[in-house]
RODO-148227 format. One record per atom (N, C-alpha, C): x, y, z. Coordinates in steps of 0.02 Angstrom, whole numbers, padded with zeros to 5 digits, always signed. Example, Ala and Ser with C-alpha at 12.3 -4.5 7.8 and 13.67 -1.06 7.14 Angstrom:
residues 2
+00660-00284+00390/+00615-00225+00390/+00660-00165+00390/+00642-00112+00354/+00684-00053+00357/+00645+00002+00394/
//
This chain:
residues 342
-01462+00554-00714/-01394+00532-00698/-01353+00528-00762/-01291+00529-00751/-01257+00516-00815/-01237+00455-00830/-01213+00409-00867/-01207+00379-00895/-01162+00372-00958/-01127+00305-00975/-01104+00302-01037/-01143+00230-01054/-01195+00252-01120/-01248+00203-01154/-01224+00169-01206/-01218+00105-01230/-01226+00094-01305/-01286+00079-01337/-01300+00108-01381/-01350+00119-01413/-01373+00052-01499/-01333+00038-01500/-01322-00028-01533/-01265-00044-01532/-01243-00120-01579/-01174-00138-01589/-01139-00113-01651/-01092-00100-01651/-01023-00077-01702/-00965-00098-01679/-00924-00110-01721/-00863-00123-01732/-00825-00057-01715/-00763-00066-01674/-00727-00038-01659/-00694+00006-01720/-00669-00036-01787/-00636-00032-01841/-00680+00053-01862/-00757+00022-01855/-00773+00090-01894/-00809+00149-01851/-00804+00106-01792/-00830+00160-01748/-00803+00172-01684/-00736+00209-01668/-00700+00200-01624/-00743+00248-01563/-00776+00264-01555/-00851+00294-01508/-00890+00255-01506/-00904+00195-01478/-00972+00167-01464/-01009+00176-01416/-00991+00200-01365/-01027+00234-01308/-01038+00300-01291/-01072+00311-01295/-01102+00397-01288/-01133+00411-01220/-01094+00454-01206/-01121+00508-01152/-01189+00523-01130/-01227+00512-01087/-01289+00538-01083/-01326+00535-01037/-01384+00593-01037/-01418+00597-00963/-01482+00551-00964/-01495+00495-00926/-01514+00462-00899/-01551+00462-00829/-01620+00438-00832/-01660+00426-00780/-01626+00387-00725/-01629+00421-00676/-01600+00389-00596/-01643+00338-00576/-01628+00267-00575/-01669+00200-00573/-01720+00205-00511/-01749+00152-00507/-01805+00160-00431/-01788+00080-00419/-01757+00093-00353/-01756-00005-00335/-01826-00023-00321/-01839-00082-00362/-01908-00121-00343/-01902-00155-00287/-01947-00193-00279/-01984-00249-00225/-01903-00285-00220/-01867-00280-00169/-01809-00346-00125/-01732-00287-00163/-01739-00240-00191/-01674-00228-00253/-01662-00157-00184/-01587-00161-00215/-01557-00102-00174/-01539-00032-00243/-01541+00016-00214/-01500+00084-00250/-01416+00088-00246/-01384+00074-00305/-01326+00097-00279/-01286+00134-00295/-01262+00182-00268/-01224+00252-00289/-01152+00240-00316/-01130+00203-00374/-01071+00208-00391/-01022+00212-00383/-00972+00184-00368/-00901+00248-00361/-00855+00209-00433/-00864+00145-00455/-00791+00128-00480/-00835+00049-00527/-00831+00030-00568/-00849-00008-00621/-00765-00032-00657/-00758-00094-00667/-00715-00122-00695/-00724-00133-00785/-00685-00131-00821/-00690-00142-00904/-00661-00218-00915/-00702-00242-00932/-00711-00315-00959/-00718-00315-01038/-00658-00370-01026/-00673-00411-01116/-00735-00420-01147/-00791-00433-01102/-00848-00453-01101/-00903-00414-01159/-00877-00359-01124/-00910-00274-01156/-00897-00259-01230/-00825-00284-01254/-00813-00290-01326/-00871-00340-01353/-00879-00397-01346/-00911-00448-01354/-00975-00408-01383/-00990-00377-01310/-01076-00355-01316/-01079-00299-01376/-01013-00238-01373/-01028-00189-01425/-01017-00219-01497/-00970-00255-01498/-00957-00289-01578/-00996-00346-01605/-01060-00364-01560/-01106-00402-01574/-01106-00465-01572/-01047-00496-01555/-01033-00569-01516/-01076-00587-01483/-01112-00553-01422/-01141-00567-01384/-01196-00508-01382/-01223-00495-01411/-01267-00424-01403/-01307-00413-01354/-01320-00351-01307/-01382-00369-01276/-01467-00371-01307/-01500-00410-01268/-01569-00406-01305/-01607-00346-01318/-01603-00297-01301/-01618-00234-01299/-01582-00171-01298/-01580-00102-01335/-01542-00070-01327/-01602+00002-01323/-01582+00070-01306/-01502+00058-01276/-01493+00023-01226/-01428+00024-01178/-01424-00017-01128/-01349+00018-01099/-01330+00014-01039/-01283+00021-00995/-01268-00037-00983/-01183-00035-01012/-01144-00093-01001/-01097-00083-00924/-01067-00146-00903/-01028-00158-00859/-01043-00175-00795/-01008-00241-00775/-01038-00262-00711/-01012-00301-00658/-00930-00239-00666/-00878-00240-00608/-00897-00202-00568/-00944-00196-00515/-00978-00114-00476/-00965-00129-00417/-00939-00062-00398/-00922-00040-00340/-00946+00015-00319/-00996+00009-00251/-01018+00071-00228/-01076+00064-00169/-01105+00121-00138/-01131+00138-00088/-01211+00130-00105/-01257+00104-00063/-01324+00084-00040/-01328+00158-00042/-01400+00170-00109/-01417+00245-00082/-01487+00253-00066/-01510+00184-00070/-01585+00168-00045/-01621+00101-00071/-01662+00100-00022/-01685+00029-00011/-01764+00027-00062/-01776-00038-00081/-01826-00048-00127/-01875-00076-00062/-01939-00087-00084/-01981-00139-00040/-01966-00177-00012/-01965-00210+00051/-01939-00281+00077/-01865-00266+00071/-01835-00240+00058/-01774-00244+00058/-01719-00203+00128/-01704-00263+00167/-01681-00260+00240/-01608-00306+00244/-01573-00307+00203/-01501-00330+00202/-01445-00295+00225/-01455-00241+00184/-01397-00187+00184/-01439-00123+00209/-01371-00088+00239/-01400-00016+00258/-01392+00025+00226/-01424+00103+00235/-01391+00140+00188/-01317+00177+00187/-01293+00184+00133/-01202+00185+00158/-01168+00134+00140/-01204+00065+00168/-01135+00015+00144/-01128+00014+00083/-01062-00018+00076/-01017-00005+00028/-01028-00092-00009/-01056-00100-00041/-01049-00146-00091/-01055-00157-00185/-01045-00224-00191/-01011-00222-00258/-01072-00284-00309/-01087-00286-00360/-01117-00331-00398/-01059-00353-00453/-01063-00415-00478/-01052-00451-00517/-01084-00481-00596/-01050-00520-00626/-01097-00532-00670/-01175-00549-00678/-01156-00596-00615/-01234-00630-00604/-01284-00583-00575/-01320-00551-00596/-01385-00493-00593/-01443-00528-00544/-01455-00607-00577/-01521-00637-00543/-01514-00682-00574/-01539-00743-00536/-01555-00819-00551/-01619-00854-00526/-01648-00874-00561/-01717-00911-00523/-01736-00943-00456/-01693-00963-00446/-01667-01003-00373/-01716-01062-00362/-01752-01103-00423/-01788-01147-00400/-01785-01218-00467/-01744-01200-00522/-01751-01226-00562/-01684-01282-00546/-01669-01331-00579/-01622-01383-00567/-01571-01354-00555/-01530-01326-00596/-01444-01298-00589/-01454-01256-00531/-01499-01208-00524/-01511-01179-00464/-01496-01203-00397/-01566-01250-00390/-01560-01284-00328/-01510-01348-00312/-01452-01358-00359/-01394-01400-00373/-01350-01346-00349/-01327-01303-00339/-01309-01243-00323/-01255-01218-00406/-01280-01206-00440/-01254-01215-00514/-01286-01140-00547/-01302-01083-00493/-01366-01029-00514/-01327-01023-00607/-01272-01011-00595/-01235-00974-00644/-01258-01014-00733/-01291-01071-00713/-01302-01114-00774/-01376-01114-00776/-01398-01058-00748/-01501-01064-00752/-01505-01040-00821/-01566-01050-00835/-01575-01036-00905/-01599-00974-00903/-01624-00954-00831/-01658-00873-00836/-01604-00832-00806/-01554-00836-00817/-01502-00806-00787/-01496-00755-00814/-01487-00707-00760/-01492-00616-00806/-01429-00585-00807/-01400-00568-00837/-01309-00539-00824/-01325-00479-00820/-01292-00419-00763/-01260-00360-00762/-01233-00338-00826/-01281-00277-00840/-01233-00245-00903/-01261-00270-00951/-01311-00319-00970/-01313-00343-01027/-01399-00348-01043/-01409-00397-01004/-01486-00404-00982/-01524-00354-00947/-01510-00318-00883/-01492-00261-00873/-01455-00199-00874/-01470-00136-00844/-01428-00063-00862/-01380-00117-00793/-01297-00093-00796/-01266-00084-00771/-01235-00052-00742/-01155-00036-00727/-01109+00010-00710/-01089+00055-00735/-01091+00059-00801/-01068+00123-00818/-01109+00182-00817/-01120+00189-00753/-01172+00245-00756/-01166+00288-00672/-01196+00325-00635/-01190+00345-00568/-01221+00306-00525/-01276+00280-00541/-01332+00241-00502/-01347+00174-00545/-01374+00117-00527/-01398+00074-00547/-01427+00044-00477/-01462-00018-00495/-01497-00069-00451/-01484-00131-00462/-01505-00164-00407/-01481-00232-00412/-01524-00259-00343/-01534-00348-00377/-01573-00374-00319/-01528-00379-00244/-01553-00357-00188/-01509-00366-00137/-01479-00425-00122/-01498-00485-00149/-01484-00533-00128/-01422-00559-00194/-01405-00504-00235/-01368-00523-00268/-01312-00481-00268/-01327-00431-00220/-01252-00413-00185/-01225-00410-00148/-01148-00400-00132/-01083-00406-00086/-01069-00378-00057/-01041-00388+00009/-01018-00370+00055/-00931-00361+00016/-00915-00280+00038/-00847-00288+00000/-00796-00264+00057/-00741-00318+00061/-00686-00315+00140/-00671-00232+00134/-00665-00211+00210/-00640-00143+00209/-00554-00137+00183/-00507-00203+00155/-00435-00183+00159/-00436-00158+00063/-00478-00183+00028/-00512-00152-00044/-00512-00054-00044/-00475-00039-00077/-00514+00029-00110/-00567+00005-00172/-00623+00050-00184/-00665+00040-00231/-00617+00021-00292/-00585+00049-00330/-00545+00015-00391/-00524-00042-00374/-00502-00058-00327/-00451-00122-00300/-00511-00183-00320/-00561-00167-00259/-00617-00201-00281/-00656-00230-00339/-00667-00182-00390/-00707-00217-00439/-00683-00256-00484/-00622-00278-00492/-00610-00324-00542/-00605-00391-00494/-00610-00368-00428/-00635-00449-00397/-00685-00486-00418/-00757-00452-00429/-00797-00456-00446/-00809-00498-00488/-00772-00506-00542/-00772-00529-00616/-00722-00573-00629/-00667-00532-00644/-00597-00564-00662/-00609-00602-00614/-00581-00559-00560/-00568-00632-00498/-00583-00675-00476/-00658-00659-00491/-00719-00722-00471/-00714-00782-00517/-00714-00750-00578/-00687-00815-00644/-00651-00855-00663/-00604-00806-00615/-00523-00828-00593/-00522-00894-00556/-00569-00864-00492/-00537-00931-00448/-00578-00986-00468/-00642-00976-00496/-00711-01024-00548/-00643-01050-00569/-00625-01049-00631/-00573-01063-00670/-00534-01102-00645/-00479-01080-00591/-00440-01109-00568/-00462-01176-00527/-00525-01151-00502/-00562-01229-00461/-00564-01299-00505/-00590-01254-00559/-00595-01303-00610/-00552-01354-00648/-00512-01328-00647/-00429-01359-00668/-00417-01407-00636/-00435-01421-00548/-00426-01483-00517/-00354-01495-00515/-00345-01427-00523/-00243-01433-00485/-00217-01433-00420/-00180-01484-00430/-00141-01522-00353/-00086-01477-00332/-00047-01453-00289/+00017-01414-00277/+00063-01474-00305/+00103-01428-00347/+00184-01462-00372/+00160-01505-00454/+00107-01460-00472/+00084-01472-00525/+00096-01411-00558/+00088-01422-00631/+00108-01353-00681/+00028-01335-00691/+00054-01254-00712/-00008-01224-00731/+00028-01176-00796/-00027-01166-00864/-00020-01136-00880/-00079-01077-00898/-00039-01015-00911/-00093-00956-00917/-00098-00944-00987/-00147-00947-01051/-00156-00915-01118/-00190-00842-01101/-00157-00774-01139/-00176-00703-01108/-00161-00700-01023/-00148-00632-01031/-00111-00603-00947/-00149-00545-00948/-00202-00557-00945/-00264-00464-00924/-00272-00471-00845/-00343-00439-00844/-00359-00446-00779/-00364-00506-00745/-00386-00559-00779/-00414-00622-00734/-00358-00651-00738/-00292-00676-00766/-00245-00695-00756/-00199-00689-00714/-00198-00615-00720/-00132-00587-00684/-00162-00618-00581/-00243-00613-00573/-00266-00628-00524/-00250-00702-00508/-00270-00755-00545/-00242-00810-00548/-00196-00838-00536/-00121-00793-00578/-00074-00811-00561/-00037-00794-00485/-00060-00742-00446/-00077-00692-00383/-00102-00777-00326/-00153-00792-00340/-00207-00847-00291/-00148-00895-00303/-00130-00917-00356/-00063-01002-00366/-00013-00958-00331/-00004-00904-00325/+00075-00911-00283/+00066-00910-00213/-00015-00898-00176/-00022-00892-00124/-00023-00968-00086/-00082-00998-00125/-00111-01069-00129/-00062-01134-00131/-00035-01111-00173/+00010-01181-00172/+00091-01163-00176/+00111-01220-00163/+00219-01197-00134/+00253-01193-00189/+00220-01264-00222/+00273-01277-00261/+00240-01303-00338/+00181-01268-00380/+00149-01260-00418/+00189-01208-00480/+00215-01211-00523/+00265-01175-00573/+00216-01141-00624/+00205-01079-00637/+00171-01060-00680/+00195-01036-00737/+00160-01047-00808/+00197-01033-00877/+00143-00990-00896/+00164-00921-00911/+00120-00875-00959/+00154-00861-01028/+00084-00862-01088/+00076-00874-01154/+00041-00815-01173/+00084-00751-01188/+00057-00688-01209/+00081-00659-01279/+00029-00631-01303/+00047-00593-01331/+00090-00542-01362/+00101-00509-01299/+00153-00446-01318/+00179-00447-01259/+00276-00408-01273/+00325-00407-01220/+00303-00383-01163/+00245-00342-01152/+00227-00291-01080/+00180-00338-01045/+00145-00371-01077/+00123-00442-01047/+00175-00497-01000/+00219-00518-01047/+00246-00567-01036/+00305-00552-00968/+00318-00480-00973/+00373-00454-00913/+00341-00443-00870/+00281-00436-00867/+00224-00420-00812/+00201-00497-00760/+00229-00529-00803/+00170-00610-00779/+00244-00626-00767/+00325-00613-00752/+00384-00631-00729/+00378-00585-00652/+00383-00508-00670/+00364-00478-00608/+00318-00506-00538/+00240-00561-00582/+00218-00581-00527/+00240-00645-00502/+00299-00688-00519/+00316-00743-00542/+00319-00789-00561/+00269-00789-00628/+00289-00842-00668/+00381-00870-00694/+00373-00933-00715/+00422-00938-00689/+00452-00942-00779/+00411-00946-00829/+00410-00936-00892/+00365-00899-00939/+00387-00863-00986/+00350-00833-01037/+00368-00837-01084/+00326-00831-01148/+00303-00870-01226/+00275-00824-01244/+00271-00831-01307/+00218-00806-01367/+00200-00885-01373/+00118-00855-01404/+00062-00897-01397/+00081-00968-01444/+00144-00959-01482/+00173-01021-01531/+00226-01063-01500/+00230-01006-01445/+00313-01045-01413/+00298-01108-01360/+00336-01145-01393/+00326-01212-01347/+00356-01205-01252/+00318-01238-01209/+00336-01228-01143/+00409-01276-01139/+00446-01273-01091/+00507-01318-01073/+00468-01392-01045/+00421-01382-01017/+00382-01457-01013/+00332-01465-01001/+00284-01513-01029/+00197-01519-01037/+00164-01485-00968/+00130-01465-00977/+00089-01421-00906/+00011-01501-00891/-00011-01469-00851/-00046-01522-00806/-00099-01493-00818/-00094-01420-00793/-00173-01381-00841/-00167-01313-00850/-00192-01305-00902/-00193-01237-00937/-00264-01172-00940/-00251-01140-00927/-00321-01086-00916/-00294-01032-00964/-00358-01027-01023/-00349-00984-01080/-00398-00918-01064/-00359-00868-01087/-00411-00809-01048/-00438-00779-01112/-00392-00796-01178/-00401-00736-01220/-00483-00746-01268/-00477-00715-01327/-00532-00698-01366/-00517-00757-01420/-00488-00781-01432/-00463-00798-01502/-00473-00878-01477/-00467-00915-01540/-00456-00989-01571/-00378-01020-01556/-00343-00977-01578/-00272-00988-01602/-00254-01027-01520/-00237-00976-01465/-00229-01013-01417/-00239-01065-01397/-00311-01086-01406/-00350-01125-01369/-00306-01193-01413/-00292-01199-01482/-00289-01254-01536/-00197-01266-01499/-00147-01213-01493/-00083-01215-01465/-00075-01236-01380/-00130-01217-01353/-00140-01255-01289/-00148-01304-01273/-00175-01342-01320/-00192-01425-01316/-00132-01457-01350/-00080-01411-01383/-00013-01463-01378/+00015-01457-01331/+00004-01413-01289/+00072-01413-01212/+00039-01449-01159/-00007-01464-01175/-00055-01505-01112/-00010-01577-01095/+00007-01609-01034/+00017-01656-01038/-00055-01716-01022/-00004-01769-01020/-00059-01832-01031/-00089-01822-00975/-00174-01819-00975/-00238-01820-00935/-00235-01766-00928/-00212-01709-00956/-00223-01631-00937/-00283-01593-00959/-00287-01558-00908/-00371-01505-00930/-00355-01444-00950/-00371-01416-01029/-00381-01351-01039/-00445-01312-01012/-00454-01265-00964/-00510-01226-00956/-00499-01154-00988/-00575-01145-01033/-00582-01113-01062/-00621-01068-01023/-00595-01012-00998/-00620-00948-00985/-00663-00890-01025/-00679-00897-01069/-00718-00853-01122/-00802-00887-01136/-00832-00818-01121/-00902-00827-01142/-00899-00820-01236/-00862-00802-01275/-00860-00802-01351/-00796-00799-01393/-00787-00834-01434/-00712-00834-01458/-00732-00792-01527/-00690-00736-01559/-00705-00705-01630/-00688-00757-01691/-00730-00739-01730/-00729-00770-01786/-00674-00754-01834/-00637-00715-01817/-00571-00692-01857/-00514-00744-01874/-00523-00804-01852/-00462-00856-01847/-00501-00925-01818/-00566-00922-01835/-00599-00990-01835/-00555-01041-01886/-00532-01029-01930/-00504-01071-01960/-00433-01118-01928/-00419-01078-01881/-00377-01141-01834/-00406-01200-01813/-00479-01196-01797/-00510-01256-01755/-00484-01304-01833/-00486-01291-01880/-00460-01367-01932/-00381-01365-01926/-00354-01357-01880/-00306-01369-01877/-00276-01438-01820/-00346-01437-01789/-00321-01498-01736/-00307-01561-01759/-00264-01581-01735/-00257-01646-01765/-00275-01701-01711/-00302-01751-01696/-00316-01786-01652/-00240-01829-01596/-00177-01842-01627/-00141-01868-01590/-00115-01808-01566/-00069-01753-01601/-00048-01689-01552/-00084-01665-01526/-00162-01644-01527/-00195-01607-01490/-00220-01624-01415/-00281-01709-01437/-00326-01729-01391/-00302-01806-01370/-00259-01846-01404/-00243-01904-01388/-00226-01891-01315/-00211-01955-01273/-00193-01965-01224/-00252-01924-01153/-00295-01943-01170/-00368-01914-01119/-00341-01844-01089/-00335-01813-01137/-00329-01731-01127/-00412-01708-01136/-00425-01654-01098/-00506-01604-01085/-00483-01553-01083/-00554-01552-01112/-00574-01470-01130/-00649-01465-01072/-00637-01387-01044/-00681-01369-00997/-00706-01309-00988/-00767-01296-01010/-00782-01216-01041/-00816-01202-00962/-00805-01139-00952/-00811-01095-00881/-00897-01050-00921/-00937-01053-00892/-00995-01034-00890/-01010-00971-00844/-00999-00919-00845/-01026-00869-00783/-00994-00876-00730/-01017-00846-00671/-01002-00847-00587/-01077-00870-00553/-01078-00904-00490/-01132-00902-00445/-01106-00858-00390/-01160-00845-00369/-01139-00780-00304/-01077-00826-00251/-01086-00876-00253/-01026-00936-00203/-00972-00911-00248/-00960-00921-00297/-00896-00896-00321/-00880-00825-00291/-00909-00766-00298/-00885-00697-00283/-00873-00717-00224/-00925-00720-00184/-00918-00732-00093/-00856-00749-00066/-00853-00820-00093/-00788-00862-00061/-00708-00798-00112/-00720-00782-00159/-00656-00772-00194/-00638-00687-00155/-00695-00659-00129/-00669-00597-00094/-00643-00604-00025/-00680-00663+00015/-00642-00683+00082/-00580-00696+00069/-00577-00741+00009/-00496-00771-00013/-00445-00706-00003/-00474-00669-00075/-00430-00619-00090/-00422-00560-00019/-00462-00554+00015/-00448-00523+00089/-00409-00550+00112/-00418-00602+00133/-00366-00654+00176/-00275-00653+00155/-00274-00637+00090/-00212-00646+00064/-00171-00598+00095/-00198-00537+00085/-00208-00503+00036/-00209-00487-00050/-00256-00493-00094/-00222-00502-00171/-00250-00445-00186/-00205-00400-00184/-00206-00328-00230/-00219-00320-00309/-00259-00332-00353/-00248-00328-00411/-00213-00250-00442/-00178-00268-00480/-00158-00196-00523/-00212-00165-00564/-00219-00095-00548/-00263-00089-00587/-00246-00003-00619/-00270+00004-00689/-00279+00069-00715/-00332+00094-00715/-00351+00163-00691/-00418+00203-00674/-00416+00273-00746/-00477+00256-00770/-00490+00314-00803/-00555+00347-00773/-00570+00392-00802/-00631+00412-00777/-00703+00410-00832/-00757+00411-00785/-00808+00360-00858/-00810+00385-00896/-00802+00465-00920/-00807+00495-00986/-00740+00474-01037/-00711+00452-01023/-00633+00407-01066/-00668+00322-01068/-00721+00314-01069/-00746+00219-01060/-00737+00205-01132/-00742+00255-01167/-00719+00196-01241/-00650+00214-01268/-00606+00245-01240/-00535+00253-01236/-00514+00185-01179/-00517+00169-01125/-00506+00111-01083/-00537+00054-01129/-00582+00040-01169/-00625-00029-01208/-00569-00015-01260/-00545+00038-01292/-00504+00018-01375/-00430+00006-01350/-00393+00022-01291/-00350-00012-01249/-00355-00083-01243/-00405-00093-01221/-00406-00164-01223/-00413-00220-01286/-00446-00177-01316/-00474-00211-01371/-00390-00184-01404/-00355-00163-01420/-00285-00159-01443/-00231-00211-01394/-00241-00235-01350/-00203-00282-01295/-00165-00222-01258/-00162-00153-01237/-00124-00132-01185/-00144-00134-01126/-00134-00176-01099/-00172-00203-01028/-00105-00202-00984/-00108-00204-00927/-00073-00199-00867/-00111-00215-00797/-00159-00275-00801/-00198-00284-00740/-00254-00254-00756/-00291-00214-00702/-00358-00203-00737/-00374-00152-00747/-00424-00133-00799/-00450-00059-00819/-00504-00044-00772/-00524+00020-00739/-00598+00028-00685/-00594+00105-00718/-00655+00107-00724/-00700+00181-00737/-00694+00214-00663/-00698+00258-00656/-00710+00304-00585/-00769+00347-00611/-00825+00303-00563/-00864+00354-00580/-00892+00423-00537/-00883+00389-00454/-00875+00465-00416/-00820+00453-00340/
//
């Protein structure tokens, strides 16, 4: 099968190719795991992480990505869930123990044997991969495959995220970064609640006119102060800087949730910038977002059916996957990036 592999980690700076092309053994689903025939994989922040060594995987090479969308092309042992044909999708979460505390707390996403898509295992970027059946989705027929996979992830993290915040309607929200999981976010608050005002904190102008289009009702650069303290704030991006400028717009008892599995070390030197009365005085939190459990995807694709929530998305095709990763990794984002893979 083909595939796009990384073969170790590099830096973008000096290696604007980190994924290479290549023919690859067509997987065999084991004992309970399904086959699934590809059509469409989402590009995640995540994937920078893994190639620039933030987060490396334990083994290489390895097939990254684990926004997947696609068709049952055969069944492993014991494996009687799905038929062949249906159309489903995997997520971050690969496999969880299902017997250890966070587990059986329903918390899979915080097991310690927790295996991620793409990382721990080969993933999406490839024609075929596997996955335990019990760790994949049923995906609504009103989804095209692109539409779909950044539910998966973004969206799932999204509404994780947003749960987390413990926001009331006619409360403020604010957004740090407007990529994929945001723009979804801000999509679920206009459905969810009436009268909830959202403030996005971007980067660059194609961001910030983008997160007005879906209606926010304000936009900033990441220094610019909001017109009034927000209630809670959800940071999507890579960086420090936000996270340290977010905890001044917080109002009193407000929760920052932190959306990122790794922040870069390029601007660690903000964290000495907090000062204890502007930042954390007045019982302001901080709340770091850990993974997805399969309850997150589940419930967030009925959601997003129900709405309807269309995410925006840009399609390349997988032989362009490290042209869509240096896009991102440059901030030209517009909703979400998906590989097409057939």
């Amino acid at each position: 099968m083909k595939a796009m592999v990384l073969t170790g980690p590099s830096r973008f700076s000096e290696n604007p190719a980190p994924l290479v092309l290549a023919k690859m053994p067509k997987p065999t689903p084991g004992d309970g795991e399904i086959l699934i025939a590809v059509s469409a994989c989402g590009v995640c922040h995540t994937e920078l992480d893994e190639i620039e060594g933030r987060m490396p995987p334990p083994t290489f090479p390895v097939i990254l990505g684990h926004q997947v969308v696609g068709k049952v092309a055969s069944l492993g042992p014991g494996a009687g869930r799905f038929r062949i044909g249906d159309r489903v999708g995997v997520g971050w979460i690969h496999w969880a123990c299902g017997v250890c505390d966070a587990c059986r707390a329903g918390n899979e996403n915080v097991c310690r044997r927790f295996r991620a898509t793409g990382r721990d295992v080969n993933g999406g970027y490839a024609e075929f991969m596997t996955v335990p059946e019990a760790f994949a989705h049923d995906i609504p027929g009103i989804f095209s495959d692109a539409e779909a996979a950044p539910l998966l992830c973004a969206g799932a993290i999204g509404y994780r995220s947003l749960r987390l915040t413990g926001l009331r309607d006619g409360q403020s929200l604010g957004l740090t970064g407007f990529g994929a999981s945001a723009h979804l976010v801000l999509k679920m608050v206009r459905h969810q609640f009436s009268h909830t005002r959202v403030f996005v904190f971007a980067r660059n102008e194609r961001e910030r006119a983008f997160a007005l289009e879906l209606g926010a009702v304000w936009t900033g650069a990441t220094e610019e102060a909001p017109p009034e303290k927000l209630h809670a704030i959800i940071d999507t991006t890579p960086a420090w800087k936000p996270v340290v400028e977010a905890l001044k717009h917080l109002a009193p008892g407000g929760r920052l949730v932190i959306n990122a599995i790794r922040k870069e070390d390029h601007d660690k030197a903000e964290l000495l910038r907090l000062d204890y009365p502007a930042h954390l005085w007045l019982e302001k939190e901080i709340k770091s977002v850990a993974n997805v459990a399969r309850r997150d995807i589940s419930e967030f694709l009925t959601l997003a059916a129900k709405i309807p929530l269309l995410p925006e998305v840009e399609e390349y095709p997988l032989t362009d996957a490290n042209r869509a990763l240096a896009e991102l990794k440059e901030g030209k984002i517009r909703g979400a990036k998906i590989l097409r893979i057939a």
